[in-house]
VEXRO-979772 format. One record per atom (N, C-alpha, C): x, y, z. Coordinates in steps of 0.1 Angstrom, whole numbers, padded with zeros to 4 digits, always signed. Layout:
XYZ...
This chain:
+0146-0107-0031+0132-0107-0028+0125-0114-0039+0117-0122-0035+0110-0129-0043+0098-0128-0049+0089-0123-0037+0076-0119-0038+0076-0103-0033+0061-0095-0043+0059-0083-0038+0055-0081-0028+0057-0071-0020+0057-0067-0010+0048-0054-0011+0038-0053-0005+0033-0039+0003+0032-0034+0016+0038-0023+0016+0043-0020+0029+0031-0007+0032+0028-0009+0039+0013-0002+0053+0017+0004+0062+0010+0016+0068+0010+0022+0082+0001+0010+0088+0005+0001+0095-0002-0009+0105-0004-0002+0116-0005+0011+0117-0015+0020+0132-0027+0025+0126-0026+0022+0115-0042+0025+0102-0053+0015+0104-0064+0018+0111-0080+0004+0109-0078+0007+0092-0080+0021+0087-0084+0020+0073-0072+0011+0062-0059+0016+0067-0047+0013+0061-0047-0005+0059-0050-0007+0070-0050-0024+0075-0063-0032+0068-0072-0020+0067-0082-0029+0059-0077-0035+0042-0070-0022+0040-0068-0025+0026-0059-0035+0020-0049-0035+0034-0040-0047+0035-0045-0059+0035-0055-0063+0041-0060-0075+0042-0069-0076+0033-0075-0064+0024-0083-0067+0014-0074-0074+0000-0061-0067-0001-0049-0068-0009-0045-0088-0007-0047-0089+0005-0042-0100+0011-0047-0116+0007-0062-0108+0005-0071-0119+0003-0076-0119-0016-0070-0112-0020-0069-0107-0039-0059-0107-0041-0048-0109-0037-0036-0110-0047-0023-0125-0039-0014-0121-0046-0002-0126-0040+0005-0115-0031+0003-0109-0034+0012-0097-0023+0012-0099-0010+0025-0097-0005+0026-0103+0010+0028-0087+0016+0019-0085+0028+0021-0074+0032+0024-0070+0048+0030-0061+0047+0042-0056+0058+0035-0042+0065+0037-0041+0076+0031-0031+0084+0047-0023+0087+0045-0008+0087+0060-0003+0091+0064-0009+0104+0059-0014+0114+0068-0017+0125+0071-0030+0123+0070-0039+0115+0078-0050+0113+0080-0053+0099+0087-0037+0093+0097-0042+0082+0111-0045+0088+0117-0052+0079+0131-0058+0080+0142-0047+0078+0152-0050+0084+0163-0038+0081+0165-0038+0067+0159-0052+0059+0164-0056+0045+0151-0047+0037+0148-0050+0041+0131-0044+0032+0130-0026+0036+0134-0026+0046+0135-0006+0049+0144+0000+0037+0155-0007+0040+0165-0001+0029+0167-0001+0013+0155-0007+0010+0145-0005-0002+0140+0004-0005+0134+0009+0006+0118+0022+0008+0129+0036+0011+0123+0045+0005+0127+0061+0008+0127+0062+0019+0140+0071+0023+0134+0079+0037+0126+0081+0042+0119+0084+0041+0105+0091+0044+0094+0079+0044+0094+0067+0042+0089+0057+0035+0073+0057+0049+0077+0062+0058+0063+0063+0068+0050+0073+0062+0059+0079+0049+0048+0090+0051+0041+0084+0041+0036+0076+0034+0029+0067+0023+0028+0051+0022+0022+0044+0019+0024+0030+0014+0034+0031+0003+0040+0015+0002+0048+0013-0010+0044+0001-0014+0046-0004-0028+0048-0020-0031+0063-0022-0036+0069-0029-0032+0079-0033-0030+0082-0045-0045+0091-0043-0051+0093-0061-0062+0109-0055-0067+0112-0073-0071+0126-0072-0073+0128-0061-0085+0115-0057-0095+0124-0042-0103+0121-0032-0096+0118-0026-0086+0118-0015-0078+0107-0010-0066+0101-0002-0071+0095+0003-0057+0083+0016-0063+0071+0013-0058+0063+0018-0068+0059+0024-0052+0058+0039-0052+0052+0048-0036+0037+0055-0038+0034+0058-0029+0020+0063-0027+0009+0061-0033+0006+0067-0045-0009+0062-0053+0001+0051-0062+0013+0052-0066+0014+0040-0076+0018+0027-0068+0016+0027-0052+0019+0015-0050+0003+0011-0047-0010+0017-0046-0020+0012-0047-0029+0009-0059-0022+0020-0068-0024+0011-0082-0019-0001-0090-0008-0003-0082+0000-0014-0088-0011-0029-0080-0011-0023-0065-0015-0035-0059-0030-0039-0066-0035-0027-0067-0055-0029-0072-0049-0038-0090-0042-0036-0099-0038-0042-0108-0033-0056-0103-0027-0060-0098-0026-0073-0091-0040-0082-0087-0051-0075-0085-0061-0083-0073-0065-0091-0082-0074-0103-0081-0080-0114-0089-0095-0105-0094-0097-0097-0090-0112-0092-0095-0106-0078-0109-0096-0076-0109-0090-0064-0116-0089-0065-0131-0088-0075-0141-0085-0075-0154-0087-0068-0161-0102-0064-0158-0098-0050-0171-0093-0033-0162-0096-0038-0150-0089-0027-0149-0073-0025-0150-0066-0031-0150-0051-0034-0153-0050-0025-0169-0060-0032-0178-0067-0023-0193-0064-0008-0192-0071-0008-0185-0085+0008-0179-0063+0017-0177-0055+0011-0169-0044+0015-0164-0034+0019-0172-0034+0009-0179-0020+0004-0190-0030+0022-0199-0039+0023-0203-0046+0036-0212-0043+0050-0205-0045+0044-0193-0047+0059-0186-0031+0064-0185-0023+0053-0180-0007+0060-0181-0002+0066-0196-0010+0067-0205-0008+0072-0218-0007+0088-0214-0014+0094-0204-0017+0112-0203-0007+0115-0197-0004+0126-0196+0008+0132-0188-0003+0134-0175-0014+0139-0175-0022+0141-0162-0023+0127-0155-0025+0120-0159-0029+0105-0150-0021+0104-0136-0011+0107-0136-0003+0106-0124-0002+0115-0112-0004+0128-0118-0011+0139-0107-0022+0137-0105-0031+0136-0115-0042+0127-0107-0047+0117-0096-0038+0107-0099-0034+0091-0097-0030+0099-0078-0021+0108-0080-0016+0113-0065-0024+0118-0057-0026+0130-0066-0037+0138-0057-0046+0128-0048-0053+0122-0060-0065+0110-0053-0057+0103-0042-0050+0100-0039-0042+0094-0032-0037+0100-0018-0036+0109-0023-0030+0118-0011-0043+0125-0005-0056+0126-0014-0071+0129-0005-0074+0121+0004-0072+0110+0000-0076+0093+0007-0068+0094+0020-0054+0096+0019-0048+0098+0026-0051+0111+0041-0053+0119+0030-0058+0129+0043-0072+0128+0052-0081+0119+0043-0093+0115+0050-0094+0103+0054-0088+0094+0061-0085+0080+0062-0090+0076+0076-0095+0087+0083-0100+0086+0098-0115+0087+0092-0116+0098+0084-0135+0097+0084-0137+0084+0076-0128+0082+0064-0132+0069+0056-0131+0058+0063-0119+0058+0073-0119+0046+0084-0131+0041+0092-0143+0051+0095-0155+0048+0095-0164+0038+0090-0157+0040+0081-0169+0028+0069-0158+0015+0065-0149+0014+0063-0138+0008+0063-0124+0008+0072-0126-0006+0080-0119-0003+0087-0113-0020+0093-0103-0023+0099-0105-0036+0106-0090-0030+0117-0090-0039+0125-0084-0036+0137-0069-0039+0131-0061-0027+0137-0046-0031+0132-0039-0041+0143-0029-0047+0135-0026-0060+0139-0019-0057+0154-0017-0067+0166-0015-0063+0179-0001-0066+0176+0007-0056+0181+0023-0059+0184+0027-0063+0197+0036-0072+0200+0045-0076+0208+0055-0064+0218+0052-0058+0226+0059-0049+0233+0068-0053+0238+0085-0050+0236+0095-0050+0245+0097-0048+0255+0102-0057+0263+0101-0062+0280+0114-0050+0284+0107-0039+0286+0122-0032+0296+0125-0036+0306+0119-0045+0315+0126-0046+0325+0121-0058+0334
């Protein structure tokens, strides 16, 4: 793998927004779960549907740390990457970091309201 990778619920308007927000601020190339690779799945946890990941050749950063890693990537971010590198100093920052993450998570239909863009159309298989 060469470049990072963020991997999305692509059935998310909210999820998909942030992907293309990501898309258009960073280098990150990003992947919706129905067209990861068998090679890029086997990267990701089991479970890898139940969260976003960022994906790079030293590992695999899940749920709030793969949106923190990505928001540290974006071209508008520099001091916040600062603001990051301080905050991982606390032992709280990361249950923090999650919780918030997993709120977002749980509210992603009402925030999808305000943010949102249409998830990408898939190609349906021809049964017959």
């Amino acid at each position: 793998m060469t470049e990072a990778t963020l991997v999305y619920d692509d059935d998310c308007g909210f999820c998909t927004w942030w992907a293309a927000y990501f898309d258009e601020r960073t280098a990150l190339r990003s992947v919706g779960f129905s067209d990861c690779t068998d090679d890029l799945r086997e990267r990701l946890p089991a479970e890898y549907e139940d969260c976003s990941h960022l994906v790079t050749d030293d590992g695999v950063y899940s749920c709030g740390a793969s949106i923190e890693e990505a928001i540290v990537r974006t071209d508008v971010a520099e001091p916040v990457g600062d603001a990051v590198e301080f905050l991982r100093q606390f032992e709280e920052y990361e249950r923090i970091r999650e919780r918030s993450y997993q709120w977002v998570a749980d509210n992603r239909g009402r925030l999808g309201t305000s943010l949102s863009r249409t998830p990408p159309v898939r190609q349906q298989a021809d049964d017959g």
